[in-house]
C-alpha positions, 0 to 999 in steps of 0.5 A: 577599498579595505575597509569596503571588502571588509564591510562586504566580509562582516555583512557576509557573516552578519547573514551567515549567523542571521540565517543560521538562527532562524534555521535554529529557530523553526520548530524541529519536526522529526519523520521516520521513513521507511522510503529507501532508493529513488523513493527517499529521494523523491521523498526527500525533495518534497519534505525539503520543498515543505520546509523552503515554502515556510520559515516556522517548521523544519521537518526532518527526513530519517530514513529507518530501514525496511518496513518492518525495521521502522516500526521496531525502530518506533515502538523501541523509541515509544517505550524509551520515550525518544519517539519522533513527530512522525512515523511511517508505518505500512498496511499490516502494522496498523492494528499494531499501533491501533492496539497501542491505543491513543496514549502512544499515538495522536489521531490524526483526525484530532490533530487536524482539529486541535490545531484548527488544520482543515481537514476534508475527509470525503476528498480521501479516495474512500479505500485509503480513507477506511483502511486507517480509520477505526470502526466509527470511522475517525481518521488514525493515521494519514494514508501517503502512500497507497497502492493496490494489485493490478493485472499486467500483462504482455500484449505481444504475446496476447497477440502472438496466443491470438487473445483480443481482450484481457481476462475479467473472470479467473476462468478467462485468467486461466483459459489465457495464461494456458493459451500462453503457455500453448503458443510456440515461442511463447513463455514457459510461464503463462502468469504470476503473481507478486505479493502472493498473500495481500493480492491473493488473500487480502485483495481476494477477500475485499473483491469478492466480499467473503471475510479473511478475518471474521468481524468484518476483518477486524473492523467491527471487533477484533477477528478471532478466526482466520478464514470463517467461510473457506471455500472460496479460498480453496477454489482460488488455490486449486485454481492456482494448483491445477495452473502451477502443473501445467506452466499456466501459473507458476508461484516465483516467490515471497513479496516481489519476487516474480516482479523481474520474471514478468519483466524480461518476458519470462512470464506472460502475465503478472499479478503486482503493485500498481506501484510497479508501473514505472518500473515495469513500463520504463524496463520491459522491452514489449508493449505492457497490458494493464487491467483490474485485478479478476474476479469469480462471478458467481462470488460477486453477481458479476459486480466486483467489490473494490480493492483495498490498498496498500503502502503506509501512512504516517502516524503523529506520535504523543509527547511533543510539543503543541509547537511540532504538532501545528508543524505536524497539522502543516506538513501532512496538510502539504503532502496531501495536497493536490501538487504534491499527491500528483507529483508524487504519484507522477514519480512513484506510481504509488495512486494519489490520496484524494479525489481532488488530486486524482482530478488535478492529476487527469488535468495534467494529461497522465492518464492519457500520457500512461495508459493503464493506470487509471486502473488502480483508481477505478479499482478502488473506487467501485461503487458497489456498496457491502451490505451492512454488518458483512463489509469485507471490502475496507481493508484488513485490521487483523492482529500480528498481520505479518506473522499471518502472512508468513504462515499462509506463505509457509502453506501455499509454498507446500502445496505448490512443492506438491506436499499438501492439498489446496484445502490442506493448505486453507486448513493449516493457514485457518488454524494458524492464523487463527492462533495466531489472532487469539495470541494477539487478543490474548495480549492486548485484551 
């Protein structure tokens, strides 16, 4: 009987060391994220599901902080050469590793081939595709997670204000969001807007087709002016001005900050992530609204441009070894998989990738199951086409982007504080932002 539990007891370790070895032996891939909260975890299941449905690569999962702290973290890593595999980095740092040229980063559109990894192309939703490719269309960085602006709004007190459909044009929006103000009972904020500059600047510009960046916001050549053509800019701002003195529209604050007073029934519509969905249905306590983001007519032809995104991808970073990129090829080709693009959107809210999984998802009821959110896809995918040579609608390539946006807050936040006009803050943003773009050409010319 001994020698039996001591036969089990050497099998046991004999298993221990054995799986321990060929836990040493798959080839290490490391993957910086800027995924924090419920998001990591979710995240973290994945990468973990990855590494369990295969024994050659063992992606690692390391959470670095904010956005901004993991694209510091990354270009640190760069110059020391400890750079990881892979890195997530969001929306307004993608010119920054652009610039850095193929000599920090690798294609992702030429892993996929050196490692003889598929790769369907026009499967990717066009908007997620365009925003992380350069200007002949070569995929940089594979689009994760991706989101883009919609409009929320509180049914109760649309019936409540007697208000039967949502607003399609700004004048609708305006003449609304006055009516909520106006009703008795209802609140004293009639509409808001999270993430002010990507909705009311970057959004407003694809939607509309009217650059924010010359060169087609950075995508034909690098822009060197801010705001070429202002004026509908300033229309949308004194819009927003005239609301913001009656209540009709009241600016909350930088990134989501207007996001809770929506929620707890303070204000009567939001402008937010599609994103926010989850969050917004599982934590308000009325019936929730959800419609694309509006437009001005005369802009557009009463035809919308689409919306471009917004979120991160991830970037495969050069030195490694051809081992970690076919771990690489393997692991993006996962994520961006048809299960794992619907699972990941069923518990984020963030809009699936591709068309096929966008199909994959429908199949499984979620649309009908959540109402509302079939607006971001249908936002993002509208089929009107920019006329050549003038297409606004793909995305935003402008150098330094973050210290853009910083500068268009330090402006509308002056002329909503009553300090400056709606055409002084489209002046003060136009010669910022431009100097801005010149500091950065300057640098990296």
């Amino acid at each position: 009987m001994k020698k039996m539990r001591m036969s089990k007891a050497v099998l046991l370790v004999a298993s221990l060391i054995s799986t321990s070895a060929m836990a040493q032996e798959r080839t290490q891939i490391p993957f910086w994220n800027a995924m924090t909260g419920s998001l990591q975890t979710t995240l973290q299941k994945i990468v973990t599901e990855f590494n369990q449905s295969q024994d050659k690569y063992q992606v690692i999962s390391v959470p670095k902080g904010s956005y901004e702290s993991t694209l510091t973290a990354t270009i640190a890593s760069v110059r020391s050469h400890t750079s990881p595999v892979l890195t997530q980095v969001y929306d307004a740092g993608t010119v920054t590793m652009m610039s850095a040229g193929d000599r920090v980063y690798y294609p992702v559109q030429q892993l996929f081939k050196n490692t003889d990894t598929p790769l369907n192309k026009d499967n990717f939703i066009p908007a997620t595709r365009s925003y992380y490719s350069n200007g002949a269309g070569e995929m940089l960085s594979m689009p994760f997670n991706s989101s883009t602006p919609v409009l929320y709004y509180n049914k109760d007190w649309f019936k409540k204000a007697g208000i039967t459909q949502a607003p399609k044009t700004w004048q609708e929006f305006k003449q609304d969001a006055q009516k909520l103000v106006d009703v008795k009972g209802a609140p004293q904020c009639g509409s808001t807007t999270a993430w002010f500059m990507w909705a009311m600047f970057e959004n407003f510009s694809a939607i509309q087709n009217i650059p924010y960046g010359n060169n087609e916001n950075g995508f034909s050549g690098n822009s060197t002016e801010l705001l070429p053509k202002p004026n509908y800019f300033i229309k949308q701002l004194t819009l927003l001005n005239d609301m913001n003195k009656t209540h009709a529209f009241q600016y909350k604050g930088r990134d989501s900050a207007a996001t809770s007073y929506f929620q707890n029934g303070s204000c009567g519509m939001l402008i937010d992530s599609s994103g926010s969905y989850g969050q917004l249905k599982n934590g308000s306590k009325f019936n929730l609204g959800v419609t694309s983001l509006p437009y001005w007519p005369n802009a557009v032809d009463n035809k919308p441009y689409k919306g471009i995104i917004g979120g991160a991808s991830i970037w495969a970073l050069k030195g490694h070894s051809q081992a970690q990129y076919q771990g690489a090829a393997a692991f993006l080709k996962f994520l961006t998989s048809d299960k794992i693009q619907a699972q990941w959107a069923k518990a984020t809210g963030y809009v699936t990738v591709t068309k096929s999984a966008e199909k994959y998802l429908a199949n499984t009821g979620f649309f009908k199951a959540n109402p509302g959110t079939k607006v971001a896809y249908d936002q993002l995918s509208r089929d009107r086409v920019a006329p050549k040579g003038d297409d606004n609608s793909r995305g935003m390539h402008l150098g330094f982007d973050p210290e853009i946006r910083d500068a268009g807050y330090n402006a509308i936040e002056s002329m909503f504080q009553g300090n400056i006009t709606p055409t002084q803050a489209i002046e003060q943003l136009k010669s910022k932002g431009t100097k801005i773009l010149q500091q950065f050409n300057s640098i990296n010319s």
